[in-house]
KOLGU-4560 file (N, C-alpha, C; in nm, 3 decimals, padded with zeros to 5 digits):
<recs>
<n_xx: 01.383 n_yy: 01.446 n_zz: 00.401 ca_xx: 01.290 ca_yy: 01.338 ca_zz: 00.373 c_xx: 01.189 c_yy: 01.332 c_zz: 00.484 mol: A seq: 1 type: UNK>
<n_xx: 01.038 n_yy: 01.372 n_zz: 00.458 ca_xx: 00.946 ca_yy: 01.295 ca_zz: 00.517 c_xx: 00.927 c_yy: 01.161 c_zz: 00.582 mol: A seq: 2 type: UNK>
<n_xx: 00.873 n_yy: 01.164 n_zz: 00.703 ca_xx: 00.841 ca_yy: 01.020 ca_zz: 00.741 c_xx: 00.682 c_yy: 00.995 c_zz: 00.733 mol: A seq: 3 type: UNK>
<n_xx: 00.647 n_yy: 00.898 n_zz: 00.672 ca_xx: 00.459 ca_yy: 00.884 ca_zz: 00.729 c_xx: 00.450 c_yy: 00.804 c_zz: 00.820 mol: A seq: 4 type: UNK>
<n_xx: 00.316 n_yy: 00.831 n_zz: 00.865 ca_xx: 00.289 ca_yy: 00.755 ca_zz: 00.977 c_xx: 00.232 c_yy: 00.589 c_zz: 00.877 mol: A seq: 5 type: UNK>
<n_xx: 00.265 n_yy: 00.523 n_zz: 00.942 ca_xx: 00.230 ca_yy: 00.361 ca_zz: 00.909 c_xx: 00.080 c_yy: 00.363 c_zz: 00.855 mol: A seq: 6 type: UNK>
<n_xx: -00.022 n_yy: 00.449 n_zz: 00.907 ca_xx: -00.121 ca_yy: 00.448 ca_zz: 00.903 c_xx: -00.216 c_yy: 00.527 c_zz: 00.737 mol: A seq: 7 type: UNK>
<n_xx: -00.087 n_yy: 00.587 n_zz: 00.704 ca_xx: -00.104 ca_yy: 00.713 ca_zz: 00.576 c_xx: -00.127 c_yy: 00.656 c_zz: 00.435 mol: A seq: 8 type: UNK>
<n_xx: -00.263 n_yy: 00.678 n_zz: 00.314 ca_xx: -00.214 ca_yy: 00.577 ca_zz: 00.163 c_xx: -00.129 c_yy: 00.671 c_zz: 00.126 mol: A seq: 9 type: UNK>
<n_xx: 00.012 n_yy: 00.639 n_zz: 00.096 ca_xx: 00.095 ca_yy: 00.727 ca_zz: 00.020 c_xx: 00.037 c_yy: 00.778 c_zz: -00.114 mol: A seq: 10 type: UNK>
<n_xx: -00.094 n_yy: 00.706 n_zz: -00.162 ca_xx: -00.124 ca_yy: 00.761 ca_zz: -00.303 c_xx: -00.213 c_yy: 00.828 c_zz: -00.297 mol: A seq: 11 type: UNK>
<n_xx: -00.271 n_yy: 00.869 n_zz: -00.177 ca_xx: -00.408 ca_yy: 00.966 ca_zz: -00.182 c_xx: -00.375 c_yy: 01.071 c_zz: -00.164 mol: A seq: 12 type: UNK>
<n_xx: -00.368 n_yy: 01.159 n_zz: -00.290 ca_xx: -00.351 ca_yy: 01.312 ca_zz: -00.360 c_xx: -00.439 c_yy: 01.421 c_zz: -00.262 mol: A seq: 13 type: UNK>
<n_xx: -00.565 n_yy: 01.401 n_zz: -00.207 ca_xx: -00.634 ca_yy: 01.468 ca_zz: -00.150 c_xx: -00.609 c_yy: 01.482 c_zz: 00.004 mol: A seq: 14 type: UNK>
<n_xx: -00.504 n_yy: 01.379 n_zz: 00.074 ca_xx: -00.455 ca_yy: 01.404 ca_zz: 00.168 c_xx: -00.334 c_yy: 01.463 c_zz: 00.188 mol: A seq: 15 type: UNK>
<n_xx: -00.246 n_yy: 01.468 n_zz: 00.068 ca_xx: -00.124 ca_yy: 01.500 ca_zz: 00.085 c_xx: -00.002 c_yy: 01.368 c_zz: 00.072 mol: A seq: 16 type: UNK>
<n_xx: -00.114 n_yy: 01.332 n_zz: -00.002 ca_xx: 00.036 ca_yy: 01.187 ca_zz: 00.056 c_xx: 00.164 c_yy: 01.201 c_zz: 00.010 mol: A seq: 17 type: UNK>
<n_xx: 00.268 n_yy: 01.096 n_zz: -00.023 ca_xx: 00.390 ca_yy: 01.061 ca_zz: -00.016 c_xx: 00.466 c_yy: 01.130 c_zz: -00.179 mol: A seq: 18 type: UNK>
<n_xx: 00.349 n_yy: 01.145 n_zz: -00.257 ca_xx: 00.383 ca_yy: 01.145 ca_zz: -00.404 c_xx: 00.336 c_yy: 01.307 c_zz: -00.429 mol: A seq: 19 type: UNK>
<n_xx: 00.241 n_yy: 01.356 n_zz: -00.322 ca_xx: 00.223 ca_yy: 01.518 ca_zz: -00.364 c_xx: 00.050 c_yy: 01.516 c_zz: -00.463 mol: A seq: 20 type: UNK>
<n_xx: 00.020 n_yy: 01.616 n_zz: -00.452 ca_xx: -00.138 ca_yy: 01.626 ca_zz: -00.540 c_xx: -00.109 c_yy: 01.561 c_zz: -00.665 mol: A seq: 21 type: UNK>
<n_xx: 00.006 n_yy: 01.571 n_zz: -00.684 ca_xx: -00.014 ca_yy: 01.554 ca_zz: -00.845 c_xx: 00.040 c_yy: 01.459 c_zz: -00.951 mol: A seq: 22 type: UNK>
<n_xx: 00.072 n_yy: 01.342 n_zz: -00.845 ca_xx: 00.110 ca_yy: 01.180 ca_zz: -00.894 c_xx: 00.014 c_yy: 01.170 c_zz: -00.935 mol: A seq: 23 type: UNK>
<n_xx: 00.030 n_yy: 01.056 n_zz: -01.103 ca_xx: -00.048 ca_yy: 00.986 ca_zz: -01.152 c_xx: 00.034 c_yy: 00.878 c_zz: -01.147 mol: A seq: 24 type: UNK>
<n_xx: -00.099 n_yy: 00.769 n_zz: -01.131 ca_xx: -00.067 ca_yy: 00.611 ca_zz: -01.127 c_xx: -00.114 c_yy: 00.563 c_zz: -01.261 mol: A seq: 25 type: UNK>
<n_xx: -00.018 n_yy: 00.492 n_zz: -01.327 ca_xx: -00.045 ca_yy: 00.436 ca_zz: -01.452 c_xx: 00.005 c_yy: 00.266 c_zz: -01.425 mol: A seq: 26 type: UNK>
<n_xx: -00.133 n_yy: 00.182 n_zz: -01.460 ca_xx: -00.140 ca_yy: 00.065 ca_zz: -01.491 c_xx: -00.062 c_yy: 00.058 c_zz: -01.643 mol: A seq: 27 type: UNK>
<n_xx: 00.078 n_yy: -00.015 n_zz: -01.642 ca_xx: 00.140 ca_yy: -00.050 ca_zz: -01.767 c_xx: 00.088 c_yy: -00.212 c_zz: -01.783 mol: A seq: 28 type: UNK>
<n_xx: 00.039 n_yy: -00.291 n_zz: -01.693 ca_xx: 00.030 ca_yy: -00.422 ca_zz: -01.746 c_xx: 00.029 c_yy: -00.459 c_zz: -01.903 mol: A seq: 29 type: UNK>
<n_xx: -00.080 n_yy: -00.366 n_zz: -01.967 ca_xx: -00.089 ca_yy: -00.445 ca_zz: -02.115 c_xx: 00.048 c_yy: -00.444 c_zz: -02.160 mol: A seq: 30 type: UNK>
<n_xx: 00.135 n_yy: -00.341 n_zz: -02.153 ca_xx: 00.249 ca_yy: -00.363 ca_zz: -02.231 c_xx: 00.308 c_yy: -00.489 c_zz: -02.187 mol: A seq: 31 type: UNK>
<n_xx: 00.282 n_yy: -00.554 n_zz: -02.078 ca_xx: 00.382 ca_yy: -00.722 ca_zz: -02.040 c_xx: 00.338 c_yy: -00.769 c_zz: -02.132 mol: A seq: 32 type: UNK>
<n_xx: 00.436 n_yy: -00.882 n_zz: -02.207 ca_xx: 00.413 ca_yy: -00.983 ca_zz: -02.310 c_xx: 00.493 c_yy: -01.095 c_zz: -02.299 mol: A seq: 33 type: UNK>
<n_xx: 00.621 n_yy: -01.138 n_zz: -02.125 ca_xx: 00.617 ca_yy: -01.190 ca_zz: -02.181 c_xx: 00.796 c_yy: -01.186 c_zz: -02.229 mol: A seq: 34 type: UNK>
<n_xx: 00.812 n_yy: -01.065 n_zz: -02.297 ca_xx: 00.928 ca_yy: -01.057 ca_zz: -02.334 c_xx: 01.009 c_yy: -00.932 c_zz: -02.337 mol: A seq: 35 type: UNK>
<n_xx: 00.948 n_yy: -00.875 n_zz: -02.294 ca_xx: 00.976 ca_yy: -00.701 ca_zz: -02.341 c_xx: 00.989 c_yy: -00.645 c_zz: -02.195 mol: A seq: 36 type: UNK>
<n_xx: 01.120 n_yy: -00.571 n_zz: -02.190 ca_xx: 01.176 ca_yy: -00.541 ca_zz: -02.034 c_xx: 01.183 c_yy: -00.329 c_zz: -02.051 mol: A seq: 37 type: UNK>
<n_xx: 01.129 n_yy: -00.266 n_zz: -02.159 ca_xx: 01.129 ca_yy: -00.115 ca_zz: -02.167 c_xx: 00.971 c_yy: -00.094 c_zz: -02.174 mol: A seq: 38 type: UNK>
<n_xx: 00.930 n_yy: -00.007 n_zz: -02.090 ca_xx: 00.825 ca_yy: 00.018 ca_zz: -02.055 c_xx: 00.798 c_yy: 00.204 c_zz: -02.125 mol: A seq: 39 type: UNK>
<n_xx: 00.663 n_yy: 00.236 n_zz: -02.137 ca_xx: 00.628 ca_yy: 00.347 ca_zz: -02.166 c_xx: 00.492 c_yy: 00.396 c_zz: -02.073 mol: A seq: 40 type: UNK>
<n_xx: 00.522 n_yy: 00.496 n_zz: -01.985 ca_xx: 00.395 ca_yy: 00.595 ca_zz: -01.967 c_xx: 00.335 c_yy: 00.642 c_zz: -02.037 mol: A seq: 41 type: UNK>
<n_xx: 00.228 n_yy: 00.645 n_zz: -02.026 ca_xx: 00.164 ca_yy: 00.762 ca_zz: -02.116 c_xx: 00.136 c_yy: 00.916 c_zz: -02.074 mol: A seq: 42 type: UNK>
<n_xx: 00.209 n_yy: 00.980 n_zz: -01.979 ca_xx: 00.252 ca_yy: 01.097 ca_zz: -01.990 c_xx: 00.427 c_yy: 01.078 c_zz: -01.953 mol: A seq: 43 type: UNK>
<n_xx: 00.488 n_yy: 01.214 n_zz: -01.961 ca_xx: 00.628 ca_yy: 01.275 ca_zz: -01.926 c_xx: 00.637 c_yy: 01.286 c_zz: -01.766 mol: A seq: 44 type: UNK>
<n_xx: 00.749 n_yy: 01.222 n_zz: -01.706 ca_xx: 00.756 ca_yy: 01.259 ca_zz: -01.571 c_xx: 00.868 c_yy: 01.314 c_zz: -01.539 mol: A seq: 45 type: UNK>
<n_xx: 00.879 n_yy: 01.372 n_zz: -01.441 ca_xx: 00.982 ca_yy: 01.439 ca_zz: -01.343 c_xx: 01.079 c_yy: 01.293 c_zz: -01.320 mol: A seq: 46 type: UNK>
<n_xx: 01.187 n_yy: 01.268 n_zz: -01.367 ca_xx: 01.261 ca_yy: 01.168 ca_zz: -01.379 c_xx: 01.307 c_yy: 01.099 c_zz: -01.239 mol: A seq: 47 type: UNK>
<n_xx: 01.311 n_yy: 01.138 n_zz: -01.157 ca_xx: 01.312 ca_yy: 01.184 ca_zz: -01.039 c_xx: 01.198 c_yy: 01.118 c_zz: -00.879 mol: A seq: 48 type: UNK>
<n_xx: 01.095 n_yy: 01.110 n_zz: -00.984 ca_xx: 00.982 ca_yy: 01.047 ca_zz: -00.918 c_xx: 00.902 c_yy: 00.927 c_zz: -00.910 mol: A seq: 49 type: UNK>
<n_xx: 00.991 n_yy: 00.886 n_zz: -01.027 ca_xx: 00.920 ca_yy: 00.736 ca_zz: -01.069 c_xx: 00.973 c_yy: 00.648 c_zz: -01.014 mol: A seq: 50 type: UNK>
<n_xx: 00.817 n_yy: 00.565 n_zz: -00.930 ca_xx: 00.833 ca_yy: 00.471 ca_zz: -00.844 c_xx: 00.795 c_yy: 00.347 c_zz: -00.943 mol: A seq: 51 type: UNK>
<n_xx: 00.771 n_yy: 00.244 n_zz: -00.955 ca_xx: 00.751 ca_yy: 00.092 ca_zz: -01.055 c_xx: 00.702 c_yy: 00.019 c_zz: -00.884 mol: A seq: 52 type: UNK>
<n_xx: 00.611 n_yy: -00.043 n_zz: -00.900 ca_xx: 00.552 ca_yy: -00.123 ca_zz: -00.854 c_xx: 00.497 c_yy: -00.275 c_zz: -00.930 mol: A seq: 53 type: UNK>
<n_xx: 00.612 n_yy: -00.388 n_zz: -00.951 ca_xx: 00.539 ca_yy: -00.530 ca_zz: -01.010 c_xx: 00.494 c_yy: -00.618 c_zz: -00.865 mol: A seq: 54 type: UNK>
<n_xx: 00.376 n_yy: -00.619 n_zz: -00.888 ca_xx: 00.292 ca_yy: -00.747 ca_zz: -00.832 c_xx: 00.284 c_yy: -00.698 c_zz: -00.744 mol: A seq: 55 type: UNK>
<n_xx: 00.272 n_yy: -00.565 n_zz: -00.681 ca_xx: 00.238 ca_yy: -00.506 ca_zz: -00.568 c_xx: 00.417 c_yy: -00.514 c_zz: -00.471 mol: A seq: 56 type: UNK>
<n_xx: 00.509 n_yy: -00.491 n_zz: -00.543 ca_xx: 00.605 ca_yy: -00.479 ca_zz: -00.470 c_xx: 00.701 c_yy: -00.372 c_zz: -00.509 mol: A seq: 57 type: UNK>
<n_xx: 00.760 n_yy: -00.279 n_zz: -00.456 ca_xx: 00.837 ca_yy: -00.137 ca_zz: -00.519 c_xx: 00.961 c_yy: -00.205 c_zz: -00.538 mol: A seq: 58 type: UNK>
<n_xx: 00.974 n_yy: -00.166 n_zz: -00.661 ca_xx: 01.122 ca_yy: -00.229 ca_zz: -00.753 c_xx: 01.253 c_yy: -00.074 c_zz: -00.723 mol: A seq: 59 type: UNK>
<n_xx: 01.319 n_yy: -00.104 n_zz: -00.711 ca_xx: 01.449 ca_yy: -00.022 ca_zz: -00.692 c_xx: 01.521 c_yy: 00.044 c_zz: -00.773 mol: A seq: 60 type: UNK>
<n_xx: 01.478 n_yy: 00.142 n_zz: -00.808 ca_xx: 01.557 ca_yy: 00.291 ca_zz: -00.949 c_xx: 01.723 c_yy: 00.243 c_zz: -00.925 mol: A seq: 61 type: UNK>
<n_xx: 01.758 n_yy: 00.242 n_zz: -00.992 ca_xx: 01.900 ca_yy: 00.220 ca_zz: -01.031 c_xx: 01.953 c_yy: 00.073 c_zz: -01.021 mol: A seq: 62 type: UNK>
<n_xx: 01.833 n_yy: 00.005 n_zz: -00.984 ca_xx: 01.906 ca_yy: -00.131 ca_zz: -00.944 c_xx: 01.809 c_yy: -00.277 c_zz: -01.024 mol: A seq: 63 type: UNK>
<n_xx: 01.683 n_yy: -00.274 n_zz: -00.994 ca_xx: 01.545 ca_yy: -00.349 ca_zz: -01.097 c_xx: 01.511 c_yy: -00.288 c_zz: -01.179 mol: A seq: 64 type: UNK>
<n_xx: 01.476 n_yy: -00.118 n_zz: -01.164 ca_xx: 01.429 ca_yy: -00.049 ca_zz: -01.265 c_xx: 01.567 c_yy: 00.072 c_zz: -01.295 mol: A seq: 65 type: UNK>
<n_xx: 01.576 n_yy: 00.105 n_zz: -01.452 ca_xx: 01.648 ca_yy: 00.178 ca_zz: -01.485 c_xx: 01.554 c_yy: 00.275 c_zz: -01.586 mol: A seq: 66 type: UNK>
<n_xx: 01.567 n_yy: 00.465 n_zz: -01.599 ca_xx: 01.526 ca_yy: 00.572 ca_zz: -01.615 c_xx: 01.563 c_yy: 00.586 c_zz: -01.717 mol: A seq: 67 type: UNK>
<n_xx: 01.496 n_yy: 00.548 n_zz: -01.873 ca_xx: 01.576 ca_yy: 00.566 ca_zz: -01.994 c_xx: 01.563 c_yy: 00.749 c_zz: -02.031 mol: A seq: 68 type: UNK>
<n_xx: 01.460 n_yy: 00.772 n_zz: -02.030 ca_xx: 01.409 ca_yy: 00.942 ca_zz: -02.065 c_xx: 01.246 c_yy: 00.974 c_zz: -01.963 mol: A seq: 69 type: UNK>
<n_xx: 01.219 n_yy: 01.040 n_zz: -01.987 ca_xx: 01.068 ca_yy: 01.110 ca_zz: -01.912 c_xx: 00.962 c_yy: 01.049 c_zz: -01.930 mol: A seq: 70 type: UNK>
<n_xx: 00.967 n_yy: 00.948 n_zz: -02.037 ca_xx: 00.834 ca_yy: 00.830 ca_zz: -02.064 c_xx: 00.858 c_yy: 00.709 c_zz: -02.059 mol: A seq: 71 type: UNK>
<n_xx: 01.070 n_yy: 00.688 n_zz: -02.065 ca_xx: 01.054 ca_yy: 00.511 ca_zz: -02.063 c_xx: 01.107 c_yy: 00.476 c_zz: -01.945 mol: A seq: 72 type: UNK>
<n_xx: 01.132 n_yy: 00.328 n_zz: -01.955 ca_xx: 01.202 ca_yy: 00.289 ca_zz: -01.799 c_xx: 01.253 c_yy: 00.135 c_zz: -01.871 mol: A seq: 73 type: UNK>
<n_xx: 01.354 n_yy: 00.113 n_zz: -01.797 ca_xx: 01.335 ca_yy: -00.083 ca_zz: -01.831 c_xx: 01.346 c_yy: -00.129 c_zz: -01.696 mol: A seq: 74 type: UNK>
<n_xx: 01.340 n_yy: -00.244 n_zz: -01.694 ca_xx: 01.324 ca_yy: -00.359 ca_zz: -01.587 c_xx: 01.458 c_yy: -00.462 c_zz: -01.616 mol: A seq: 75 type: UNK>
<n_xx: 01.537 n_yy: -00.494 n_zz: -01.520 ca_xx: 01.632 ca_yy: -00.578 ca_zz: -01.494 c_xx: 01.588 c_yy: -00.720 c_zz: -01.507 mol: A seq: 76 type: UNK>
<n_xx: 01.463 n_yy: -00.728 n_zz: -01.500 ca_xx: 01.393 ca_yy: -00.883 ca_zz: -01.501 c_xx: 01.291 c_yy: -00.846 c_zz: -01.631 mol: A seq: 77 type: UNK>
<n_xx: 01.249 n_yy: -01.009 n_zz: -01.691 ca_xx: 01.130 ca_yy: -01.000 ca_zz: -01.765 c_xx: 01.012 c_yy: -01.010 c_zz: -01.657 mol: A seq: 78 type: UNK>
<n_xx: 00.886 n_yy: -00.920 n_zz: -01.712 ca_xx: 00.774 ca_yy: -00.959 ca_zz: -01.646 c_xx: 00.653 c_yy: -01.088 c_zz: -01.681 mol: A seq: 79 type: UNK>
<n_xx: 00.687 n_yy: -01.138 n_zz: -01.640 ca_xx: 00.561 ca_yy: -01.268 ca_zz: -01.706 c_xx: 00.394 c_yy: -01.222 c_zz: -01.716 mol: A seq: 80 type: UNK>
<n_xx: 00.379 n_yy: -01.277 n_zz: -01.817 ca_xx: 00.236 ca_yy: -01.248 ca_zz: -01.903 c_xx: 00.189 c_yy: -01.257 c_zz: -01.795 mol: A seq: 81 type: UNK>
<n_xx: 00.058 n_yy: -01.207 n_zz: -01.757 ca_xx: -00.100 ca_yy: -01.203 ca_zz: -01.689 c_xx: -00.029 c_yy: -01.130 c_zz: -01.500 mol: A seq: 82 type: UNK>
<n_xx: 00.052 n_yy: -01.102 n_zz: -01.551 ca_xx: 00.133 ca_yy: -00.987 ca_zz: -01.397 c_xx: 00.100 c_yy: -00.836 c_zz: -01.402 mol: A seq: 83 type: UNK>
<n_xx: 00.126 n_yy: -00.801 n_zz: -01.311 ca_xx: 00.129 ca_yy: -00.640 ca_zz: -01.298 c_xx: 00.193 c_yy: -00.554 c_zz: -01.294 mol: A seq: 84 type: UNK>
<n_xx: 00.169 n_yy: -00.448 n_zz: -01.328 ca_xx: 00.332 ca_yy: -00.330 ca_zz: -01.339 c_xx: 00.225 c_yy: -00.199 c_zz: -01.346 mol: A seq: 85 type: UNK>
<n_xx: 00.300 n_yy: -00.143 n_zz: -01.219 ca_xx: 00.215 ca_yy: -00.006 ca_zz: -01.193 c_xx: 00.367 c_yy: 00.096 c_zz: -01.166 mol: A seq: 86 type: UNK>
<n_xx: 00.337 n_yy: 00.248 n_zz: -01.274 ca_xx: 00.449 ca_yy: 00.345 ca_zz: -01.222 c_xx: 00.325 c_yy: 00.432 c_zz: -01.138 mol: A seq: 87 type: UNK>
<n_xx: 00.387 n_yy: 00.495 n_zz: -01.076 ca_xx: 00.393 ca_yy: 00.611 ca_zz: -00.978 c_xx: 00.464 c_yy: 00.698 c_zz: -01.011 mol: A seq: 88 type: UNK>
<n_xx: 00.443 n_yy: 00.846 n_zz: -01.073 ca_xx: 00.508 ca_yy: 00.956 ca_zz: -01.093 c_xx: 00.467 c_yy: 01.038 c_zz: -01.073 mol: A seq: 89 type: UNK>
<n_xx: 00.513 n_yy: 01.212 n_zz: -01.098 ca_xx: 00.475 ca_yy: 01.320 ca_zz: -01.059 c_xx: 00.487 c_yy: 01.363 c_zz: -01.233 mol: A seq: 90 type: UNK>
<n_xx: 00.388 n_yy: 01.402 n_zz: -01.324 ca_xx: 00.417 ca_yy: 01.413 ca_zz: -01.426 c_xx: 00.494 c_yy: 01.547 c_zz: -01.454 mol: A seq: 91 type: UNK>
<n_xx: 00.579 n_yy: 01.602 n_zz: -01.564 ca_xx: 00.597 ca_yy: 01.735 ca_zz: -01.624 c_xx: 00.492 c_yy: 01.837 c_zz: -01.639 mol: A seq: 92 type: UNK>
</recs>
């Protein structure tokens, strides 16, 4: 495991960051409604790599967020309407 320096955006692809050239960040917000805790990317990821970020805070793979297949995920909590939900992956 890598360490960064405090100073590094883990998401900037052109430096090398934390996620590698070839993370895409996908805004899921529209899917919050509200009521609905299974989420969908719109590409396939390396199962492996997916980070979930709600409200600007990293949610925990096996513990807030759970890895249904390569496009879904669910959430241990509901997300409330007009919130945020960002994955972080390395796609297929």
């Amino acid at each position: 495991m890598s360490i960064l320096p405090s100073n590094v955006d883990a998401f900037n692809s052109s430096s090398g960051g934390a996620f590698g050239s070839t993370s895409i960040e996908s805004d899921l917000s529209t899917q919050i409604n509200g009521v609905r805790q299974t989420f969908v990317t719109p590409l396939a990821y390396h199962t492996s790599t997916l980070v979930i970020y709600y409200n600007g805070v990293r949610q925990r793979t096996g513990v807030e967020i759970t890895v249904v297949d390569a496009r879904t995920f669910t959430t241990n909590f509901i997300p409330a309407s007009g919130t945020v939900l960002v994955a972080v992956y390395q796609p297929l």
